[in-house]
SENU-912802 format. One line per field, with one value per residue (C-alpha): residue in one letter; x, y, z. Coordinates in Angstrom, 2 decimals. Layout:
N
rest	(a / ...)
east	(X / ...)
north	(Y / ...)
up	(Z / ...)
This chain:
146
rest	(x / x / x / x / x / x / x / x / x / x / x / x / x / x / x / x / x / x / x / x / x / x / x / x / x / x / x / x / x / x / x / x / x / x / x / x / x / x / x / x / x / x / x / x / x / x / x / x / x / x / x / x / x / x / x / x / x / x / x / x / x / x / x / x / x / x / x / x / x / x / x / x / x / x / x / x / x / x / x / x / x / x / x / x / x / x / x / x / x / x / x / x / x / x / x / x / x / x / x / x / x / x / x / x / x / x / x / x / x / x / x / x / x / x / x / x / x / x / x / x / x / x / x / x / x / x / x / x / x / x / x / x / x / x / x / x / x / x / x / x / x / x / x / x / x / x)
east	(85.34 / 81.72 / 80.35 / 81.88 / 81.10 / 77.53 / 77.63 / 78.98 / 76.26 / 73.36 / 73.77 / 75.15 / 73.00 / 70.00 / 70.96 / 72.50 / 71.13 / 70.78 / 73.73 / 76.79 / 75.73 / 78.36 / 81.02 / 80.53 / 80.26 / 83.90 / 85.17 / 83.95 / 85.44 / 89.01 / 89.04 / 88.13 / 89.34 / 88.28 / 85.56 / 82.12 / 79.60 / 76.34 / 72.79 / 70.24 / 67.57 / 63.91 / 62.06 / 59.11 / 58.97 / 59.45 / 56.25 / 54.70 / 55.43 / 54.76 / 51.56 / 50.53 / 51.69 / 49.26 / 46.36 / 47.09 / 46.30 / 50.29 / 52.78 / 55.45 / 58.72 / 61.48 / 63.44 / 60.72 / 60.61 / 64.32 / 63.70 / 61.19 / 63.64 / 66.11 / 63.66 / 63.40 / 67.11 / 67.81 / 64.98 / 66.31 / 69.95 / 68.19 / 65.98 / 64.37 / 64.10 / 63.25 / 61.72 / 62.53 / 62.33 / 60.86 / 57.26 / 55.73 / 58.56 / 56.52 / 57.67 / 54.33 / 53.66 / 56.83 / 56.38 / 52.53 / 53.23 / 55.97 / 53.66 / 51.08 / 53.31 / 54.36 / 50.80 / 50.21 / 52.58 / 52.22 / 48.62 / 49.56 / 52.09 / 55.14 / 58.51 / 60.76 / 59.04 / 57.20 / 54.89 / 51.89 / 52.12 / 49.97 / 51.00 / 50.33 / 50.74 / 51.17 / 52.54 / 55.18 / 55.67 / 52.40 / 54.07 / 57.76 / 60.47 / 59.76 / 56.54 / 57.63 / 60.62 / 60.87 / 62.97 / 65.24 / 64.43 / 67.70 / 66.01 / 64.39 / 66.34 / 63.42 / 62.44 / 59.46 / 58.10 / 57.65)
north	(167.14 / 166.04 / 168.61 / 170.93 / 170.56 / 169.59 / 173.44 / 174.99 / 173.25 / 173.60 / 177.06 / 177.92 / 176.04 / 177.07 / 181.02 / 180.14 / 179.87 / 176.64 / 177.07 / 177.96 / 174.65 / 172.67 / 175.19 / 174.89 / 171.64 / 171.41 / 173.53 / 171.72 / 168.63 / 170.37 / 171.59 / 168.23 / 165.44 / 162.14 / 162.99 / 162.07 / 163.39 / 161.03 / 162.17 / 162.97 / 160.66 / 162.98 / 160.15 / 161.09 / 164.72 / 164.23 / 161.76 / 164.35 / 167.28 / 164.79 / 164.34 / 167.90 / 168.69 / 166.14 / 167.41 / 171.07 / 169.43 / 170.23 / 168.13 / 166.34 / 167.34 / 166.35 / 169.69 / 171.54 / 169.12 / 169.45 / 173.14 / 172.83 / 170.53 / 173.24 / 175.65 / 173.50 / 173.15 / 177.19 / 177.47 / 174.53 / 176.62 / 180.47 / 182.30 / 184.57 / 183.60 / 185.63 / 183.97 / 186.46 / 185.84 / 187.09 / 186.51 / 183.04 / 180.57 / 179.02 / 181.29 / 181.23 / 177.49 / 176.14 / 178.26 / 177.08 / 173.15 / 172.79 / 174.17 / 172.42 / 169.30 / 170.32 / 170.59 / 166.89 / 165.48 / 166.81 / 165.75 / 162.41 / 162.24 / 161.82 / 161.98 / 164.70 / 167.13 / 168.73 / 171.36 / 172.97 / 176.11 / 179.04 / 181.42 / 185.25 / 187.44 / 191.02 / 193.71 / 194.78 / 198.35 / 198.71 / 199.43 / 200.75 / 198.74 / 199.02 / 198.13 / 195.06 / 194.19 / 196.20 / 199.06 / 200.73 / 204.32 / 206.25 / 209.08 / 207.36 / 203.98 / 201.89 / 198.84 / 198.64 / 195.00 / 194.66)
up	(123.13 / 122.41 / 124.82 / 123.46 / 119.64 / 121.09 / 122.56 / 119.50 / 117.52 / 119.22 / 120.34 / 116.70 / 113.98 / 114.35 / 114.03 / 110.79 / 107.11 / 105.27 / 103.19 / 106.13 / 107.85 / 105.76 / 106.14 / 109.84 / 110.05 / 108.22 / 110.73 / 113.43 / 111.96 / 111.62 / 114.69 / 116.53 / 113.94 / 114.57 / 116.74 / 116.20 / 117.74 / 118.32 / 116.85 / 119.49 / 119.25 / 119.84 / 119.26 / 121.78 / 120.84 / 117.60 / 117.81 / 119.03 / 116.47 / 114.10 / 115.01 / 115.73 / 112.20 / 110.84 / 113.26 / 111.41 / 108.46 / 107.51 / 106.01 / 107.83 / 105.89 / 107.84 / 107.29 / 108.88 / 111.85 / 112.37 / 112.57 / 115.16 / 116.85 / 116.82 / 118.47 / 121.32 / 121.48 / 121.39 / 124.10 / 126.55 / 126.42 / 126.08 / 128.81 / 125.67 / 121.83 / 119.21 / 115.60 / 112.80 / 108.52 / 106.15 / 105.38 / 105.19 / 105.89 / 108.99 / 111.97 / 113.52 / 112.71 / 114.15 / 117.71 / 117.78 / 116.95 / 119.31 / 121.92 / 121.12 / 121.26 / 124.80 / 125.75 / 124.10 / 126.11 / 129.40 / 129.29 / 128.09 / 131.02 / 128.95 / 130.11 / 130.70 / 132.55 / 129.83 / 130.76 / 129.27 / 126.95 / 126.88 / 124.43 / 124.00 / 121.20 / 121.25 / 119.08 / 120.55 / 119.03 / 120.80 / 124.35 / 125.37 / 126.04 / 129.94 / 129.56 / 128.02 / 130.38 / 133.19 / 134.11 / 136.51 / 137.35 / 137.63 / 139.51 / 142.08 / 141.96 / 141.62 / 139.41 / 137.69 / 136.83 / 132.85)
């Protein structure tokens, strides 16, 4: 029962907005009563955003850190993730510090296989979708790399 309510919540929570977390917690507890389901403790990585928040002269609010926390979570269970909201809510910031965290701890030698980040921005109504991805040709019945 664990793993599974650890499934539905970690592949779930993060998609949703602040105030359907309660009523999906309640459902969660109705459907598995009696059940409690341990906290993960991120104490290294957590460190470690911590500290990269500070070093971006940003405030560590613990909300913030738990959605950083959940990024990691959707991209440990997800081969592609996709940040959307509206303007200035810390899209950007979030993706950046938890790569720069990564980067932290693979040159500090930290446990758990971290590994270092390089990110690259584009714009991506600046090329097709096959550009981006790849494609099958349907004429020829070739793939083209992305």
């Amino acid at each position: 029962d664990v793993t599974l309510i650890r499934a539905l919540r970690d592949s779930n929570v993060p998609k949703f907005l602040a105030p359907d977390i309660p009523l999906f917690n309640a459902i969660l507890r109705d459907l598995f009563p009696g059940v409690t389901v341990p906290e993960i403790d991120y104490g290294t990585v957590k460190e470690y955003i911590e500290k990269k928040l500070v070093e971006a002269q940003l405030q560590v609010v613990p909300p913030f850190v738990g959605k950083i926390i959940q990024l990691h979570e959707t991209m440990v269970v997800r081969h592609g993730v996709m940040l959307v909201g509206v303007t200035a809510v810390g899209k950007t910031t979030c993706s950046t510090v938890l790569g720069h965290a990564f980067t932290q701890m693979k040159e500090d030698g930290a446990e758990g296989g971290f590994e270092k980040v390089d990110r690259f921005t584009l714009n991506p109504k600046s090329i097709t979708m096959g550009e981006l991805y790849g494609e099958f040709n349907l004429m020829t019945n070739e793939w083209t790399d992305g």
